[in-house]
C-alpha positions in Angstrom: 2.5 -4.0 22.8 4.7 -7.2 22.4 8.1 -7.9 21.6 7.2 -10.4 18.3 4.6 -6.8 17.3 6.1 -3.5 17.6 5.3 0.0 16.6 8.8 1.8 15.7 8.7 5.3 16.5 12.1 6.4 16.8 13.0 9.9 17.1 15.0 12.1 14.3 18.8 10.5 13.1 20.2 10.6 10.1 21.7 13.2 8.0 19.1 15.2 9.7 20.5 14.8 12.7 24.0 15.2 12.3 25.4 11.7 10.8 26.5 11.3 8.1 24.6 10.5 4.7 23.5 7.2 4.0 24.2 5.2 0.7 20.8 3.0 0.5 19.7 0.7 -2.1 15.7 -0.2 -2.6 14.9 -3.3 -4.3 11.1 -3.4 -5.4 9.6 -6.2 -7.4 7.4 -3.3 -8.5 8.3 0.5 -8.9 5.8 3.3 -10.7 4.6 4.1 -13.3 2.9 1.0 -11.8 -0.3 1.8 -9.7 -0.4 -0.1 -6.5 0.6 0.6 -2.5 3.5 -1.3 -2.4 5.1 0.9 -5.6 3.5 4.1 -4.0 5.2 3.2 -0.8 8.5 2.5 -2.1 9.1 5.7 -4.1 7.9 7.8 -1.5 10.5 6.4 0.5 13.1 6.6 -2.0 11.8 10.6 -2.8 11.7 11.1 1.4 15.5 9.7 1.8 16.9 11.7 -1.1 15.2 14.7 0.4 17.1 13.9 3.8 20.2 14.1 2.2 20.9 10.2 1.6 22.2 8.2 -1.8 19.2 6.4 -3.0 19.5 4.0 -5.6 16.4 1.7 -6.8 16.1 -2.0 -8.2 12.5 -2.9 -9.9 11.5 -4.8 -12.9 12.0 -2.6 -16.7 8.3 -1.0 -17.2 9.0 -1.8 -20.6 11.7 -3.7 -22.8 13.8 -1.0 -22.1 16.3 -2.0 -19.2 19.6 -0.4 -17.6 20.5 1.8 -15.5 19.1 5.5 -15.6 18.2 9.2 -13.6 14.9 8.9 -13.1 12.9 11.8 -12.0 9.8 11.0 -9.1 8.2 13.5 -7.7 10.3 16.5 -8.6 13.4 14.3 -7.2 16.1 12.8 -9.4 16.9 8.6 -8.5 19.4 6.5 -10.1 16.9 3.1 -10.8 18.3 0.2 -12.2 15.7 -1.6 -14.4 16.2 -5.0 -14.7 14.9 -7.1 -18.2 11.6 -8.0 -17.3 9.0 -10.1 -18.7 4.9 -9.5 -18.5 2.9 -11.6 -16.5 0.2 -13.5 -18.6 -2.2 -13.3 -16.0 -2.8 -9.7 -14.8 -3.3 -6.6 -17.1 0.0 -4.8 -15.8 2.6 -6.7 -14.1 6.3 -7.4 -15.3 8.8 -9.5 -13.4 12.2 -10.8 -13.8 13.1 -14.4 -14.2 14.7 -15.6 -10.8 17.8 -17.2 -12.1 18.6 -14.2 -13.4 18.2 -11.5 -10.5 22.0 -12.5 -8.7 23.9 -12.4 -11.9 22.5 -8.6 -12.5 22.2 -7.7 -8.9 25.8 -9.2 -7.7 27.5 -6.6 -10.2 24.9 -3.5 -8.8 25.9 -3.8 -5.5 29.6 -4.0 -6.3 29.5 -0.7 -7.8 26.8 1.4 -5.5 28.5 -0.5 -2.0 25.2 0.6 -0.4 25.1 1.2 3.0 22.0 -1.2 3.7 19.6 -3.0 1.3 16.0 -2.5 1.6 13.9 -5.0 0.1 9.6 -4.3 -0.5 8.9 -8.0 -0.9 10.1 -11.2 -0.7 9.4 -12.2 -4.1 12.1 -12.4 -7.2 13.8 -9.3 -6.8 13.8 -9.2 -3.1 14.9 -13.1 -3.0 17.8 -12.8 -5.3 19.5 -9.2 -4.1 18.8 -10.4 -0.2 21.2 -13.7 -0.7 23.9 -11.1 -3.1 23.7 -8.6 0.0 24.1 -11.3 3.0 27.1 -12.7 1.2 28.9 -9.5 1.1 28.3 -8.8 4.8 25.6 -5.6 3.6 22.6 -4.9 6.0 19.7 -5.9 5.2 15.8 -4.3 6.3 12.8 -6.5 4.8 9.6 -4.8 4.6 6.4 -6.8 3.6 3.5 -4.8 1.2 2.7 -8.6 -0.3 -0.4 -11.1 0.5 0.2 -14.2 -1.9 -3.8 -14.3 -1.4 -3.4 -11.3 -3.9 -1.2 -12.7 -6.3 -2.7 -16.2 -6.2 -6.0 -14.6 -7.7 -3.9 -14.7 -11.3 -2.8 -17.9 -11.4 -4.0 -20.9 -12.4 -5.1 -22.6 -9.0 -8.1 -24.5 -8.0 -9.7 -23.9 -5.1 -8.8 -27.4 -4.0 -5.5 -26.7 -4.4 -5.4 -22.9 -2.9 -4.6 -23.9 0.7 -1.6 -25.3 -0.3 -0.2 -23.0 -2.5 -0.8 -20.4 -0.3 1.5 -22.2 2.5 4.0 -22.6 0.2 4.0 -19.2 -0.8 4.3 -18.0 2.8 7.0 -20.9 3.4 9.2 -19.4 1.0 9.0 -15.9 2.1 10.2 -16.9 5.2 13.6 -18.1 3.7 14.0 -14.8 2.8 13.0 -13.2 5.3 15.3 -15.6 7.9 18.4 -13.1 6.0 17.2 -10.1 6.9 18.1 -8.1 10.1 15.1 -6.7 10.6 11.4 -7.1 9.2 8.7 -4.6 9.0 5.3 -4.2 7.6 2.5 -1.1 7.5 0.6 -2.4 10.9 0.6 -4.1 14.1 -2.2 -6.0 12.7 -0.2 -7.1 9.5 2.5 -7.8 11.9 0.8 -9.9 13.9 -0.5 -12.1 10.9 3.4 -11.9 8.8 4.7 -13.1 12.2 2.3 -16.1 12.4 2.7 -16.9 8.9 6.3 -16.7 9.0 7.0 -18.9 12.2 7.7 -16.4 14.8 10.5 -14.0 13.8 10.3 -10.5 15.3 8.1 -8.1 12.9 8.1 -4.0 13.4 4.8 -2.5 12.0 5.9 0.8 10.5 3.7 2.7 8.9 4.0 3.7 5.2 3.4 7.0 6.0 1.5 10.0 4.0 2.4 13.5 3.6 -1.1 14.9 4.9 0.0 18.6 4.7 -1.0 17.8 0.7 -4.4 16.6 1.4 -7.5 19.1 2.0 -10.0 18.5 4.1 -13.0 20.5 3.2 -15.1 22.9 5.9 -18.7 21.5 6.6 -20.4 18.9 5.3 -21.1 18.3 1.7 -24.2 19.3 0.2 -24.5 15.8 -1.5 -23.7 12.3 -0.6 -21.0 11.0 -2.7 -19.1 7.8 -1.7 -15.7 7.3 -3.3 -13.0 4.4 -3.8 -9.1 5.1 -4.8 -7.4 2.4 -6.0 -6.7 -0.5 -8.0 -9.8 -1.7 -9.4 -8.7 -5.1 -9.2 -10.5 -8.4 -8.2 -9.3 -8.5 -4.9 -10.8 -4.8 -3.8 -13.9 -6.6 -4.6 -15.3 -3.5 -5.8 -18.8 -5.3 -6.9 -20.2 -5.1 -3.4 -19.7 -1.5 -3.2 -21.5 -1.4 -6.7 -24.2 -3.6 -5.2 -25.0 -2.0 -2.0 -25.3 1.4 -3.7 -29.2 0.6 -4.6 -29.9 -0.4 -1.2 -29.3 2.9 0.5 -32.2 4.8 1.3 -33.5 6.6 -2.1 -33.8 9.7 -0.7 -30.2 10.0 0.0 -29.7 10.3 -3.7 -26.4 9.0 -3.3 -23.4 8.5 -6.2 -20.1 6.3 -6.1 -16.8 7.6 -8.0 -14.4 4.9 -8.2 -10.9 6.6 -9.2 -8.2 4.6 -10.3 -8.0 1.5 -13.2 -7.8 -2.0 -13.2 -9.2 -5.3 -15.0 -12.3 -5.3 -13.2 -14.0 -2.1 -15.1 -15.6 -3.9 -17.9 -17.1 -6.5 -15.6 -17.8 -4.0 -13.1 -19.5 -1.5 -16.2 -21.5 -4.4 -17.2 -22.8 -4.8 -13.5 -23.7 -1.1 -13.3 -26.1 -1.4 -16.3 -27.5 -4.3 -15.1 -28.8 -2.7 -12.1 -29.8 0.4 -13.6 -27.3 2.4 -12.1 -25.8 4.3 -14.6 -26.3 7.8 -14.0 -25.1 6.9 -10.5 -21.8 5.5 -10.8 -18.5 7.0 -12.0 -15.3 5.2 -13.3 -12.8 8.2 -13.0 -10.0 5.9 -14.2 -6.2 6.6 -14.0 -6.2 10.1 -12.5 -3.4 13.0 -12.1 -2.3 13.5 -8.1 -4.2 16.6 -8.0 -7.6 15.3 -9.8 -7.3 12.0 -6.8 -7.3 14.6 -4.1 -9.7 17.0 -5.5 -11.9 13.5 -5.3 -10.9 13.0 -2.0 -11.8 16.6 -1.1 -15.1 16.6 -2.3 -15.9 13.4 -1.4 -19.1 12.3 1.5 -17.4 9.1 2.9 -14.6 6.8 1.6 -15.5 2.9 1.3 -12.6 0.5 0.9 -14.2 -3.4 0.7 -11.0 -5.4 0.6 -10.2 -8.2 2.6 -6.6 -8.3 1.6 -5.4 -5.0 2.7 -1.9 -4.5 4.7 -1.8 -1.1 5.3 -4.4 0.7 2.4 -2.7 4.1 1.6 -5.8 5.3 -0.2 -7.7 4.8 3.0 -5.1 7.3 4.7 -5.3 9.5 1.8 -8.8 10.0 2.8 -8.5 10.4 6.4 -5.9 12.9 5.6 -8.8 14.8 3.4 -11.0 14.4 6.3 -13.4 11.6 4.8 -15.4 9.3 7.4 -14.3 5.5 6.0 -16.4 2.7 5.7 -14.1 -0.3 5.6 -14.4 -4.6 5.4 -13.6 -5.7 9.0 -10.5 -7.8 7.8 -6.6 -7.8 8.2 -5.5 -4.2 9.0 -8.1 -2.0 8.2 -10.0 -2.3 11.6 -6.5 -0.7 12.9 -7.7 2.6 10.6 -11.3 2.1 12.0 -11.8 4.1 15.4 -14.5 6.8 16.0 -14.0 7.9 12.4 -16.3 5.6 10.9 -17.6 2.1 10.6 -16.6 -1.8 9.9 -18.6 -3.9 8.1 -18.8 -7.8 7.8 -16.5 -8.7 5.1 -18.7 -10.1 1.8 -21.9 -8.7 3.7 -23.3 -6.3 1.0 -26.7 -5.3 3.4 -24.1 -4.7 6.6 -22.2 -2.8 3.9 -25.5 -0.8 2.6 -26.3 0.0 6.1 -23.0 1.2 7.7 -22.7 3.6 4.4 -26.1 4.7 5.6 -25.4 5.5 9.0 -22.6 8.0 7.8 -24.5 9.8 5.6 -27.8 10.0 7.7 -25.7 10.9 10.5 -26.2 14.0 12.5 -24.3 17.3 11.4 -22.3 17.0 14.7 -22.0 13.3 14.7 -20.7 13.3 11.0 -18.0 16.7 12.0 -16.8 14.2 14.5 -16.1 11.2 12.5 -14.1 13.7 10.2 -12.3 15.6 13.3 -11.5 11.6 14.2 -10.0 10.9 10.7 -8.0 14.3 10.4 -6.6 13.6 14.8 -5.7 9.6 13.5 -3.6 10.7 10.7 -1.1 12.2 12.6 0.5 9.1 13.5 1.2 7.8 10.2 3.5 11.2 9.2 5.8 10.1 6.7 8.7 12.0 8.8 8.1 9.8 11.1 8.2 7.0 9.0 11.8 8.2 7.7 12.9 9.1 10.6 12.1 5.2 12.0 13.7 3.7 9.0 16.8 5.7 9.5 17.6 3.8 12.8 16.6 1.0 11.8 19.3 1.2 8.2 22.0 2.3 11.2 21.3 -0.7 13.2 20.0 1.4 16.3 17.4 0.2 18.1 13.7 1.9 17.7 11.0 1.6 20.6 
């Protein structure tokens, strides 16, 4: 452990502990209904804090044309969110932002009237930019947490190749500006930590995981009768979800094996198309947008999880599945070897055959081999509590220190 990567684990404060409440403001360039880790993450912060006790109020982009201020129920819990007017990006099936110019003269007036406590900021993007200058003016504590790779983002606009490595240094140049105004930085992972530092010239970075609830995850008894490999999560270009598509046919045929890939995303007619092409239709399923309950009863039922990003900071769905007891097959790349450890296998990144055949060594593993991979996923998971997580955050919204 280092001082420029640490992993915060701080005990219990808070309004659990006996101080009082907190009055905290989240600012999320996205906030559900949209699909993706970074939205999960923040509202299941949002949700834990409220739970705690604490004021939560949240900042994201309007999911529609509709914007102002509103009680928003998530997960059973009431927030006040502040939608700002927001705009849809031409690029990417789903995303809406909010011009920059604009995000001080709506935020300035916000945090006049909620006097928040701290400011916690999921990117450092338009939202996140804006509110962190509003807050550091007025003398209001800030906590910057990174979710973002502008390698993701980049994929939907209109760069050349030629002209990729420079945008992308750009990109990271100006999260560090923002990121220079907060009093402390975090991300999911020592290994995401490790890279935001590097990116971001140095500054000290926290790696605090996102946290699951796994007490709302099932891990089924035995091993399954069949061998079903599953994916959750945005079936978007960087996920490259074709490889996983690909390798299925190179498993051994007598493993009779099936993918379900749960979740939606721009990539499902192109991916559909690829299925047919290889013959493979009575063999794959697109589960599409899902319920909570019908994700986890996927998880549940599942073989082994795959998850072939290369651009992952954390991968919540990949904890959801260690929390339901899956072995994970994962792309050795950014943090997902830190999930990797006894409870399954890496694979070359882009390799589709080292891919096929680390798939096949979970499922023609032994009946005692493959129980320990799953004991291994369900002992890992214990680390990334989310009450831990809260607990961490808590501190670090006080200004105390965390180890």
């Amino acid at each position: 452990m280092t001082d420029d990567a640490t992993t915060a684990t701080a005990t219990t404060t808070g309004a659990t502990g006996g101080s009082r409440p907190l009055r905290v403001l989240i600012a999320a360039d996205t906030f559900p209904p949209d699909v993706n880790g970074a939205a999960t993450f923040a509202e299941q912060l949002a949700v834990g804090l409220a739970e705690r006790g604490h004021e939560v109020h949240v900042v994201a982009p309007a999911a529609s044309a509709h914007h102002g201020t509103f009680d928003e129920e998530h997960r059973g819990v009431t927030l006040v969110v502040h939608r700002l007017k927001s705009y849809k990006w031409p690029w990417h099936a789903w995303l809406r932002f909010v011009w920059p110019w604009s995000v001080r003269r709506w935020t300035g007036p916000i945090l006049d009237a909620v006097q928040p406590d701290v400011v916690h900021i999921q990117s450092h993007l338009v939202i996140g930019r804006g509110i962190v200058q509003e807050a550091h003016e007025r003398g209001i504590r800030v906590i910057g947490t990174n979710h973002f790779m502008p390698e993701n983002l980049l994929e939907y606009v209109p760069f050349g190749r030629r002209t990729l490595p420079i945008a992308l240094k750009i990109a990271w140049n100006d999260a560090a500006k923002t990121y220079r105004l907060a009093d402390a930085i975090t991300t999911p992972t020592v290994l995401a930590a490790d890279y935001l530092r590097k990116a971001i010239a140095g500054q000290q970075v926290l790696a605090i995981s996102c946290g699951i609830d796994a007490t709302r995850y099932v891990a089924r008894p035995g091993r399954p009768a069949t061998n079903d490999i599953v994916f959750v999560g945005r079936v978007a270009p960087e996920k490259n979800l074709d490889l996983l598509v690909r390798a299925l046919p190179l498993l051994p045929a007598e493993l009779d094996a099936h993918l379900t890939i749960v979740g939606g995303g721009e990539m499902i007619p192109k991916l559909t198309a690829l299925v047919q092409e290889l013959g493979l239709g009575d063999r794959v399923r697109f589960a599409g947008f899902v319920t909570d309950q019908a994700k986890r009863e996927a998880l549940t039922n599942g073989t082994v999880f795959a998850m072939p990003s290369t651009a992952e900071l954390q991968s919540i769905s990949s904890l959801e599945a260690m929390a339901s007891g899956l072995p994970v097959v994962a792309a050795d790349s950014m943090a997902l070897p830190h999930l990797i450890d006894g409870n399954g296998y890496l694979f070359a990144p882009g390799d589709v055959h080292d891919l096929a055949a680390k798939l096949t060594s979970v499922l023609t593993a032994s009946d005692e081999d493959y129980a320990a991979m799953r004991a291994r996923s369900l002992a890992m998971i214990e680390a990334h509590d989310i009450n831990r997580t809260l607990s961490t955050f808590e501190s670090l919204y006080r200004g105390e220190p965390v180890a």
